[in-house]
Biopython code that builds the backbone (N, CA, C, O; Angstrom):
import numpy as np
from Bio.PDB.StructureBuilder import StructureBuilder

atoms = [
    (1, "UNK", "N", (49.538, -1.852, -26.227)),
    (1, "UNK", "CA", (48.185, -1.360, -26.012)),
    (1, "UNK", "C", (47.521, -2.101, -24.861)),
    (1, "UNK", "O", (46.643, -1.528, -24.215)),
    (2, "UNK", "N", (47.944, -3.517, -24.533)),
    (2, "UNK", "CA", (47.432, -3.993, -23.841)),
    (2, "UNK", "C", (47.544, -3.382, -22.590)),
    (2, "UNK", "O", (46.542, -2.959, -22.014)),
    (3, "UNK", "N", (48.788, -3.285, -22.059)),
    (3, "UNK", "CA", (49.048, -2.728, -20.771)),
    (3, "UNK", "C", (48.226, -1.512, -20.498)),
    (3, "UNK", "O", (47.561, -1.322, -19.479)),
    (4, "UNK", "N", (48.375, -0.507, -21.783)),
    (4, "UNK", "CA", (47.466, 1.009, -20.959)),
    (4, "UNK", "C", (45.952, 0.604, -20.916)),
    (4, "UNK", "O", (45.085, 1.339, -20.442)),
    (5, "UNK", "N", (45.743, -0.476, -21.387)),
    (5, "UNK", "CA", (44.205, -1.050, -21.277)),
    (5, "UNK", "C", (43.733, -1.375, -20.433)),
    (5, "UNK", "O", (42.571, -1.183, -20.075)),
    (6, "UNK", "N", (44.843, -2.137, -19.773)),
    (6, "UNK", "CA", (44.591, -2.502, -18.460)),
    (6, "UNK", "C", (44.951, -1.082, -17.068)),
    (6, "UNK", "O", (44.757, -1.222, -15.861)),
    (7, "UNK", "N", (45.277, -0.330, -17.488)),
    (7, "UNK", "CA", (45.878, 0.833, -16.536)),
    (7, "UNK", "C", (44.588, 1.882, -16.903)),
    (7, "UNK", "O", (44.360, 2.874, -16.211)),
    (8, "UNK", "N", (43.749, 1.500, -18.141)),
    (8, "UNK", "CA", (42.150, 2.377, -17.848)),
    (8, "UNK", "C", (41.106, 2.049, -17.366)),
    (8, "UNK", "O", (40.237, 2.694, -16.779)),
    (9, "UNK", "N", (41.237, 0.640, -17.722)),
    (9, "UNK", "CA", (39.669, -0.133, -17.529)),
    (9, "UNK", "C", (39.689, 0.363, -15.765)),
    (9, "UNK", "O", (38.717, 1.117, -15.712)),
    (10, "UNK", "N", (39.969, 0.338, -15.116)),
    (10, "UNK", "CA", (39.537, 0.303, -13.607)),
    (10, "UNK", "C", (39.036, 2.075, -13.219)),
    (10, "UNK", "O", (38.140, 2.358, -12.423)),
    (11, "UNK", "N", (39.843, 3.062, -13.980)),
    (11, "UNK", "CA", (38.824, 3.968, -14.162)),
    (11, "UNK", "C", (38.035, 4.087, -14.350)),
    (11, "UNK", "O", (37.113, 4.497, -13.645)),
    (12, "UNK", "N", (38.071, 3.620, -15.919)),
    (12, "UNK", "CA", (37.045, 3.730, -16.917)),
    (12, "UNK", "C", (35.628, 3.327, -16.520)),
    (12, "UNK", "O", (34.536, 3.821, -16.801)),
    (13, "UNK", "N", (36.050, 2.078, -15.639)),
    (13, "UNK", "CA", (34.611, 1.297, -14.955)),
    (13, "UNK", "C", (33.926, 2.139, -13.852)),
    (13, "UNK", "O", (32.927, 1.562, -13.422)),
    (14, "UNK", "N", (34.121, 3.100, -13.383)),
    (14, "UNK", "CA", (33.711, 3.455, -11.756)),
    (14, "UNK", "C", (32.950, 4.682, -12.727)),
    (14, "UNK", "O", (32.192, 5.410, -12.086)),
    (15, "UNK", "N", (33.078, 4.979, -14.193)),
    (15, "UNK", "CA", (32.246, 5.927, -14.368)),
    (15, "UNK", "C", (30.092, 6.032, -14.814)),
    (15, "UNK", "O", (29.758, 5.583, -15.911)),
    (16, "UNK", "N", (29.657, 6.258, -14.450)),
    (16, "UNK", "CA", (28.534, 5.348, -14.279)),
    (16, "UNK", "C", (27.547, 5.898, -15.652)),
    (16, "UNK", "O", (26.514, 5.373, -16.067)),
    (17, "UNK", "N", (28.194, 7.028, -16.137)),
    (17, "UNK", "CA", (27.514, 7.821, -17.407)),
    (17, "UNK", "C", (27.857, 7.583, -19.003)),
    (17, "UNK", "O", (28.999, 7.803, -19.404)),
    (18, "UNK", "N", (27.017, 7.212, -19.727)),
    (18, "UNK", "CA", (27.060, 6.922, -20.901)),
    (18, "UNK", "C", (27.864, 7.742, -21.830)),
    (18, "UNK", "O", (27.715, 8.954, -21.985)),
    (19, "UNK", "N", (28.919, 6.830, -22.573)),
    (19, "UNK", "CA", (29.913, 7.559, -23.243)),
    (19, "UNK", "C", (28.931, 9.122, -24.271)),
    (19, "UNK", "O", (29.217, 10.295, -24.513)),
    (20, "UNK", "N", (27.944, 8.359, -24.527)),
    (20, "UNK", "CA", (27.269, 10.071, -25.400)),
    (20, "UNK", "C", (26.608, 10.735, -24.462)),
    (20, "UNK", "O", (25.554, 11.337, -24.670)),
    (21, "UNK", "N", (27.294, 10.649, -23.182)),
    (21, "UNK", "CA", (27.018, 12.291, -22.070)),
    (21, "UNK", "C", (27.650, 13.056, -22.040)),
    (21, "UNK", "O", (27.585, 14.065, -21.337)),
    (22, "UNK", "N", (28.652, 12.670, -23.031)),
    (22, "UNK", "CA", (30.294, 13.604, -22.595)),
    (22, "UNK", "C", (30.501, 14.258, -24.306)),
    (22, "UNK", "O", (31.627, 14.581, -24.684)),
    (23, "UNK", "N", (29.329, 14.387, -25.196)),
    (23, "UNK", "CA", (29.094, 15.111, -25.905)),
    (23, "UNK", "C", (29.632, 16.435, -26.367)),
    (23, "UNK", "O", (30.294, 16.719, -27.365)),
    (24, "UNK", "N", (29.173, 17.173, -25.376)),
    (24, "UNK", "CA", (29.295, 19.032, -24.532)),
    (24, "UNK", "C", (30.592, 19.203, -23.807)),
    (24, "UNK", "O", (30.868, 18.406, -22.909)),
    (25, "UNK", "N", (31.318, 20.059, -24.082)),
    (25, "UNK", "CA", (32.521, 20.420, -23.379)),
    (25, "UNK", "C", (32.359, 20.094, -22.156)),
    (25, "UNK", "O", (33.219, 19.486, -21.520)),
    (26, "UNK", "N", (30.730, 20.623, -21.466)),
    (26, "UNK", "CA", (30.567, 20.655, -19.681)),
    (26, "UNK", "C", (30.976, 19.212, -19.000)),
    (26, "UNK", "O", (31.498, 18.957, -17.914)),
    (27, "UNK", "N", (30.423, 18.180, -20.325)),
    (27, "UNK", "CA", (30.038, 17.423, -19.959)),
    (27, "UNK", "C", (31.795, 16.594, -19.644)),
    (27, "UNK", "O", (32.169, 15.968, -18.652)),
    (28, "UNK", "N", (32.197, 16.770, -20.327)),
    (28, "UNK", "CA", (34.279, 16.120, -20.486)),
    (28, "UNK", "C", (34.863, 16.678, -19.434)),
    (28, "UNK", "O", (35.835, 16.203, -18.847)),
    (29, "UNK", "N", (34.104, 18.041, -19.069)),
    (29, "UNK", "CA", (35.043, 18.740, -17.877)),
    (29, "UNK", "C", (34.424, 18.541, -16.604)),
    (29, "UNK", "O", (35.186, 18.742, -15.659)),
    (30, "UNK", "N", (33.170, 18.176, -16.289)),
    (30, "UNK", "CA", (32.614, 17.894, -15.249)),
    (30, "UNK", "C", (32.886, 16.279, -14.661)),
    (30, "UNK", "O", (32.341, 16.129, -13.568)),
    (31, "UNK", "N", (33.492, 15.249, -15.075)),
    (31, "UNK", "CA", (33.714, 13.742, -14.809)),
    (31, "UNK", "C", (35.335, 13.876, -14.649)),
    (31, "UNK", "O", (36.161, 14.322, -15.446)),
    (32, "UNK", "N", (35.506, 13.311, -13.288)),
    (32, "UNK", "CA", (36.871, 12.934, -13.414)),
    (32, "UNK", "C", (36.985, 11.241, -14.044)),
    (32, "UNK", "O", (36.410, 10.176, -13.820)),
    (33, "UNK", "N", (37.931, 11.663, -14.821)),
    (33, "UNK", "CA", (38.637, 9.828, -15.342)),
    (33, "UNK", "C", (37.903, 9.827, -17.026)),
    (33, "UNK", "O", (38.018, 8.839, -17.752)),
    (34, "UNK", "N", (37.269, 10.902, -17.398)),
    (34, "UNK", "CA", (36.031, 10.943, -18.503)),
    (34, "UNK", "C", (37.529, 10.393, -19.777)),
    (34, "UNK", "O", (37.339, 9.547, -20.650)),
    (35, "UNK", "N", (38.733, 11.022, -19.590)),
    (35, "UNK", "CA", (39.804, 11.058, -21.060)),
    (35, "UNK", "C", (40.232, 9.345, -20.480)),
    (35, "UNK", "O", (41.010, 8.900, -21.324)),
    (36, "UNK", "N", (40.064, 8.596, -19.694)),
    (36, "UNK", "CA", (40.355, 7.414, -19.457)),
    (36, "UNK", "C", (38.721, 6.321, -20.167)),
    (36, "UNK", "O", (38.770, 5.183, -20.636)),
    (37, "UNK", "N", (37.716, 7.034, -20.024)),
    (37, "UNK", "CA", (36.524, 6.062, -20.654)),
    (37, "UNK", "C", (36.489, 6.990, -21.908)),
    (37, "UNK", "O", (35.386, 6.928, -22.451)),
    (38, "UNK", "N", (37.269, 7.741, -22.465)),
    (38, "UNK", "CA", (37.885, 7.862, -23.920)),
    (38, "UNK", "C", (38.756, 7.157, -24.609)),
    (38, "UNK", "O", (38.708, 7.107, -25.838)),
    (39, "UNK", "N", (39.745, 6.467, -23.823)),
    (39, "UNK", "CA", (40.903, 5.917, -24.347)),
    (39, "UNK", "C", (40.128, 4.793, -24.460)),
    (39, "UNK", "O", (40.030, 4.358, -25.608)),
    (40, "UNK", "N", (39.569, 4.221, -23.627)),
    (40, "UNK", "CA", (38.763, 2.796, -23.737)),
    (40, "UNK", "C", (37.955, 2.760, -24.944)),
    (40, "UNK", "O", (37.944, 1.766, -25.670)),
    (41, "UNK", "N", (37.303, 3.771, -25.177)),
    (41, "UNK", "CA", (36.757, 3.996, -26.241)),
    (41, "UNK", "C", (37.133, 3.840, -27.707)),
    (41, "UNK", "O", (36.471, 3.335, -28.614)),
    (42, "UNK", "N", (38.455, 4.437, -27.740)),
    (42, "UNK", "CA", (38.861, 4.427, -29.075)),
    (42, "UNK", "C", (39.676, 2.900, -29.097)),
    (42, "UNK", "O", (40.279, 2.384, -30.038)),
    (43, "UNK", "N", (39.530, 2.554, -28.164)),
    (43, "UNK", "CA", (40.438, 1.084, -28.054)),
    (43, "UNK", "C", (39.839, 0.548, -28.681)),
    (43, "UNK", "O", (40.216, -0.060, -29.683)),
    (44, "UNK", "N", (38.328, 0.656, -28.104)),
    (44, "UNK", "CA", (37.032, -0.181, -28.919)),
    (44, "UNK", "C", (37.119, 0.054, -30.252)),
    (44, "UNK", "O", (37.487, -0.887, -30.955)),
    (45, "UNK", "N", (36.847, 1.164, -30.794)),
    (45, "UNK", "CA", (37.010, 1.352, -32.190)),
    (45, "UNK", "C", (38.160, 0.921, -33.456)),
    (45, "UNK", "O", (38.138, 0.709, -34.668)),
    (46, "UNK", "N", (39.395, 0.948, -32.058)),
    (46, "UNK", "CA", (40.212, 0.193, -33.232)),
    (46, "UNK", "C", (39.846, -0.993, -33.442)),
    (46, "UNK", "O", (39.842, -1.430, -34.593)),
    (47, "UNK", "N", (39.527, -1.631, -32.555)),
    (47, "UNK", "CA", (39.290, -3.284, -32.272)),
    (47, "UNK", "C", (38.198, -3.693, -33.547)),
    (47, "UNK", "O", (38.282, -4.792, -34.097)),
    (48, "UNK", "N", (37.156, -2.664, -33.949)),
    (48, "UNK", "CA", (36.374, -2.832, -34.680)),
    (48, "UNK", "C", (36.660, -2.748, -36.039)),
    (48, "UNK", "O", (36.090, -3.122, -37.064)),
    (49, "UNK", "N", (38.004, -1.980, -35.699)),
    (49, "UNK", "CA", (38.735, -1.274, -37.638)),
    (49, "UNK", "C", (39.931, -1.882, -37.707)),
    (49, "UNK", "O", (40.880, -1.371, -38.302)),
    (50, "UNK", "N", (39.992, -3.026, -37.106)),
    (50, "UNK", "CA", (41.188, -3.537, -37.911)),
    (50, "UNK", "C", (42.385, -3.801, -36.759)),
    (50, "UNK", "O", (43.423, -4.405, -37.031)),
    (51, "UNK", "N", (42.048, -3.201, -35.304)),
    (51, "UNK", "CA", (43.323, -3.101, -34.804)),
    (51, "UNK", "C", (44.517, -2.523, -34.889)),
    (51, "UNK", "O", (45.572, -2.748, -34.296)),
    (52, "UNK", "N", (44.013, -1.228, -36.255)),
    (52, "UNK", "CA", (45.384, -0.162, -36.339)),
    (52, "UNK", "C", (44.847, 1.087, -36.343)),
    (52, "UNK", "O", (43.655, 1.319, -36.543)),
    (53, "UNK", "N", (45.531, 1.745, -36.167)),
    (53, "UNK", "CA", (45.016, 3.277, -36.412)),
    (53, "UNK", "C", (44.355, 4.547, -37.123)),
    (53, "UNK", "O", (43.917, 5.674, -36.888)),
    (54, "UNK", "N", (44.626, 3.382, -38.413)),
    (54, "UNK", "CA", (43.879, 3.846, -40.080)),
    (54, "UNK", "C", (42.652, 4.258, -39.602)),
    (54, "UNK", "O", (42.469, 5.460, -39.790)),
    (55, "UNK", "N", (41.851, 3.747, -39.111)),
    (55, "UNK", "CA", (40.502, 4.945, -39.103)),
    (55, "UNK", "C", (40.206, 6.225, -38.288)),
    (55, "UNK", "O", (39.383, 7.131, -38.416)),
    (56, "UNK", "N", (41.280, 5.930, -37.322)),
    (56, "UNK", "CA", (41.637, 7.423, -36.405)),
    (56, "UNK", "C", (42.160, 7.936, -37.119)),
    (56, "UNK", "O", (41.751, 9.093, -37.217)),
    (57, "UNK", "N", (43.095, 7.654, -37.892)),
    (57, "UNK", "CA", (44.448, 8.842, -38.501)),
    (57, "UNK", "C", (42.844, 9.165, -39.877)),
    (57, "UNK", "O", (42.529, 10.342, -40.056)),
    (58, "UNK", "N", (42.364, 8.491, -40.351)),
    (58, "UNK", "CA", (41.239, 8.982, -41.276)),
    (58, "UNK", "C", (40.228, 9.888, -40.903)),
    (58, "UNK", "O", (39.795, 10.629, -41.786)),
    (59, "UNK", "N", (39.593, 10.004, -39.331)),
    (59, "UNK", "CA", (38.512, 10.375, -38.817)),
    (59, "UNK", "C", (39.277, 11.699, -38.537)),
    (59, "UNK", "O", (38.748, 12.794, -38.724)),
    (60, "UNK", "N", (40.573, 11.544, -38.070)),
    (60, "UNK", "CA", (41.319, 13.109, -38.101)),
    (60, "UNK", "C", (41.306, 13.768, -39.202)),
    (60, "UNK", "O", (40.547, 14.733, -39.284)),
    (61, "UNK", "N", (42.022, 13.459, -40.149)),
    (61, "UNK", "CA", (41.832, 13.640, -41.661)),
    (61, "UNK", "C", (40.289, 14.301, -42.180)),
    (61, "UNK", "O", (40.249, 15.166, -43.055)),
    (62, "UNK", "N", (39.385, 13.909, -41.694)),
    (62, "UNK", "CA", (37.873, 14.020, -42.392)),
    (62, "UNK", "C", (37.997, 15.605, -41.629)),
    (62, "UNK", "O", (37.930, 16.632, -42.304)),
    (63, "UNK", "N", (38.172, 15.614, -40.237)),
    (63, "UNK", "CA", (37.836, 16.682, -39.677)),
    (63, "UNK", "C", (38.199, 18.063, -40.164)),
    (63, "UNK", "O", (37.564, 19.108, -40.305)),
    (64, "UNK", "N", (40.198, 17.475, -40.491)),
    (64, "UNK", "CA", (40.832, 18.727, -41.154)),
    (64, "UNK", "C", (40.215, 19.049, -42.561)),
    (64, "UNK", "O", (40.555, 19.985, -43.285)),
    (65, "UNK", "N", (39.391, 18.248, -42.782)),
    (65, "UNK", "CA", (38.890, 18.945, -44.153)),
    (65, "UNK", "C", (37.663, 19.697, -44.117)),
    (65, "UNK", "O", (37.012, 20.126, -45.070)),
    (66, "UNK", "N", (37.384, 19.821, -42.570)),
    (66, "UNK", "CA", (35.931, 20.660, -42.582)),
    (66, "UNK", "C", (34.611, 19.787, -42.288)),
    (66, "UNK", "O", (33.574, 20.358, -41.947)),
    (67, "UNK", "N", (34.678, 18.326, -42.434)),
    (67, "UNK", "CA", (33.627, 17.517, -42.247)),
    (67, "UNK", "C", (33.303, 17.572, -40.801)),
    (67, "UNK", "O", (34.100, 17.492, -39.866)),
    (68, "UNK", "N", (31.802, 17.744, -40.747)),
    (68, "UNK", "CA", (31.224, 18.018, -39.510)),
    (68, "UNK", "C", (31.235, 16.585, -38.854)),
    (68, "UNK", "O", (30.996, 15.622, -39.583)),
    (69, "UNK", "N", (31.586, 16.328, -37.082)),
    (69, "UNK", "CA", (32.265, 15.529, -36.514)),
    (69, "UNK", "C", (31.073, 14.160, -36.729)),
    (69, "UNK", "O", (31.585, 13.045, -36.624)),
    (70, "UNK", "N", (29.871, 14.190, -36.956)),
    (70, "UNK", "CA", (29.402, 12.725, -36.987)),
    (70, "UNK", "C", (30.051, 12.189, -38.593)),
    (70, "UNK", "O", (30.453, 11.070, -38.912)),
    (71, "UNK", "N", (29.959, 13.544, -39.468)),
    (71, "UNK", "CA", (29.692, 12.595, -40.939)),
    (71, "UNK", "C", (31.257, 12.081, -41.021)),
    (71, "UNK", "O", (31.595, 11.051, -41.604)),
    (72, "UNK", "N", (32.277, 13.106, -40.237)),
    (72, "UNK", "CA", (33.156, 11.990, -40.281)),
    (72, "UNK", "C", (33.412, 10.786, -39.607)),
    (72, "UNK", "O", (34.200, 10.038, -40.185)),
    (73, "UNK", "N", (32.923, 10.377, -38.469)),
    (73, "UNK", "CA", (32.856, 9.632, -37.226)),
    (73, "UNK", "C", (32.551, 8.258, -38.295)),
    (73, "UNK", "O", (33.211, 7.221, -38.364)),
    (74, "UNK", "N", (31.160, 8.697, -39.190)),
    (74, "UNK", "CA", (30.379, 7.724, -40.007)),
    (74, "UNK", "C", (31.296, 7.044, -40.773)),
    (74, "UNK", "O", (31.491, 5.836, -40.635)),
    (75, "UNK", "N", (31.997, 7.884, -41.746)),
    (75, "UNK", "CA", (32.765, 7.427, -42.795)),
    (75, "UNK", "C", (34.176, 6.980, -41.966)),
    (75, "UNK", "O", (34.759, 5.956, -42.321)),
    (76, "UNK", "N", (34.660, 7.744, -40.919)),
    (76, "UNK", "CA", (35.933, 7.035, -40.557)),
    (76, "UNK", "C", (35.678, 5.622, -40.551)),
    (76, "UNK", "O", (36.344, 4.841, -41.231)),
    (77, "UNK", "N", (34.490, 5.181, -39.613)),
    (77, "UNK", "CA", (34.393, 4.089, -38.715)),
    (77, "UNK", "C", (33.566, 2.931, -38.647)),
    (77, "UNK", "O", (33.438, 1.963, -37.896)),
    (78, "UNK", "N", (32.922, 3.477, -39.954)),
    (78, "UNK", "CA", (31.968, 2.420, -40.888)),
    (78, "UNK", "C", (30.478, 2.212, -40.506)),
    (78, "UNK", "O", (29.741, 1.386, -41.044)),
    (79, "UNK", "N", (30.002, 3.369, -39.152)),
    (79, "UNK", "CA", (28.814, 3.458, -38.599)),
    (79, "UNK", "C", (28.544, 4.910, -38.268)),
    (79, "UNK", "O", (29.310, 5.865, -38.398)),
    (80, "UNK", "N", (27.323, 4.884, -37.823)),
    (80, "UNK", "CA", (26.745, 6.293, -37.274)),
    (80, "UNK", "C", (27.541, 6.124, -35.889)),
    (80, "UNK", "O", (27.673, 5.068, -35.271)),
    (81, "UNK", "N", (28.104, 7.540, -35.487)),
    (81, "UNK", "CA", (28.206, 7.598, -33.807)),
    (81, "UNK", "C", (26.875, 6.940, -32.683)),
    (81, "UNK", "O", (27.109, 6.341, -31.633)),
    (82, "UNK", "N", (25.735, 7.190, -33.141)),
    (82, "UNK", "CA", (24.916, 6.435, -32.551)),
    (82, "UNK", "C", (25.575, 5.142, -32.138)),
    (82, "UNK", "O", (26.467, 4.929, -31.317)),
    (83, "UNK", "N", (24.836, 4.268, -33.000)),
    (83, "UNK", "CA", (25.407, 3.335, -33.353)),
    (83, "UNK", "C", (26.061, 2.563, -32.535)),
    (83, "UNK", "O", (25.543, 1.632, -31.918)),
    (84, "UNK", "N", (27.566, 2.985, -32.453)),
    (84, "UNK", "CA", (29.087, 2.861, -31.486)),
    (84, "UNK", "C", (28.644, 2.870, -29.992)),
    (84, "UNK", "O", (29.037, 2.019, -29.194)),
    (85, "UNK", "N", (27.653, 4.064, -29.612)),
    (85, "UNK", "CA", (27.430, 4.330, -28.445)),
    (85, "UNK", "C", (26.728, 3.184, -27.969)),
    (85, "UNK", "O", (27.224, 2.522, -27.058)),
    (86, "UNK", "N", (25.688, 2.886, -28.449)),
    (86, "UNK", "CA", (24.835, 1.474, -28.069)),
    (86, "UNK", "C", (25.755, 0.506, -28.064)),
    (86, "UNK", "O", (25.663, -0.192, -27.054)),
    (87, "UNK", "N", (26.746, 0.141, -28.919)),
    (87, "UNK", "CA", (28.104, -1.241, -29.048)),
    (87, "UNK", "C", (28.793, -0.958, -27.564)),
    (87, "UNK", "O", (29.118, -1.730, -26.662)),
    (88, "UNK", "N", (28.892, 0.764, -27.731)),
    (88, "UNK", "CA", (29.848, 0.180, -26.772)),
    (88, "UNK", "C", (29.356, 0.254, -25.554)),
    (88, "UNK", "O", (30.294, -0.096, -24.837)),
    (89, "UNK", "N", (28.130, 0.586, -24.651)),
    (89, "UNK", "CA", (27.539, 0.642, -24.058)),
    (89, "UNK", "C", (27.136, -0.907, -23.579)),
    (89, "UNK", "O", (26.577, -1.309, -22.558)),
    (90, "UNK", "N", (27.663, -1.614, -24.762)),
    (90, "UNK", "CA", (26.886, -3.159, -24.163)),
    (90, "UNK", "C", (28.316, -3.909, -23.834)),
    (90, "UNK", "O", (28.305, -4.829, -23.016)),
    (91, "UNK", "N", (29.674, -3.477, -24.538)),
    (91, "UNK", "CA", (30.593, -3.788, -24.026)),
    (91, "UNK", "C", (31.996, -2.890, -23.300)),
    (91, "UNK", "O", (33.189, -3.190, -23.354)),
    (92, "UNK", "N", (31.359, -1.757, -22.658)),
    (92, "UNK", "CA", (32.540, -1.249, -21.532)),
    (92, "UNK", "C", (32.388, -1.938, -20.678)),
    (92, "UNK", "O", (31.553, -2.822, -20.487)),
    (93, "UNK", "N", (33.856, -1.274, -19.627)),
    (93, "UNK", "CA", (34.154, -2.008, -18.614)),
    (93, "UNK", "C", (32.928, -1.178, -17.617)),
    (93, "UNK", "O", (32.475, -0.101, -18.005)),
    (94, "UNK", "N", (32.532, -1.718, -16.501)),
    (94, "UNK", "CA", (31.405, -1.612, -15.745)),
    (94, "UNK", "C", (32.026, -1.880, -13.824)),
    (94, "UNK", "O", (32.657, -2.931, -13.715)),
    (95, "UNK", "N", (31.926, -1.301, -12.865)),
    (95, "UNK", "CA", (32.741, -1.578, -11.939)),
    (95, "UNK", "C", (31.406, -2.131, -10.921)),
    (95, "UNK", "O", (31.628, -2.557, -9.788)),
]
sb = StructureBuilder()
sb.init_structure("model")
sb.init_model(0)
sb.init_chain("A")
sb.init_seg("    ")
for serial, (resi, resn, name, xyz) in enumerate(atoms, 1):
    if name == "N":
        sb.init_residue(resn, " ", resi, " ")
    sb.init_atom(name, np.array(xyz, "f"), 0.0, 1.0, " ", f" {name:<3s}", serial, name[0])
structure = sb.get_structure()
């Protein structure tokens, strides 16, 4: 994990818009590098859950059952999506 971490962050940094801009389909398809300050993203989140995948493979799980994407986001990940956005907003990479 380390290595593709290091093979995003230098994307990830040159993007200057807050991970909850990319909300809206427009918004994922209008940023180039946007699925690279995604990967960073969920990096973050593992980092917060343990360092394994259990709350992704769970937050997938919530979805296939119909749970609308914050209330699972909440319960995967132990916070509101809010929340995450402000965390991680104070710690992405920044160029």
């Amino acid at each position: 994990m380390i290595e593709a971490r290091s093979a995003w962050v230098p994307y990830a940094a040159v993007i200057s818009k807050a991970l909850s801009a990319f909300e809206a389909v427009d918004g994922r398809r209008s940023i180039d590098g946007a699925y690279r300050l995604y990967a960073v993203a969920i990096d973050e989140l593992m980092k917060l859950n343990g360092n394994t995948p259990k709350s992704i493979v769970t937050y997938y799980q919530l979805l296939g059952e119909k749970n609308p994407w914050p209330t699972a986001f909440q319960r995967a990940f132990g916070m509101p999506v809010q929340d995450f956005y402000v965390h991680f907003e104070k710690v992405r990479p920044r160029s």
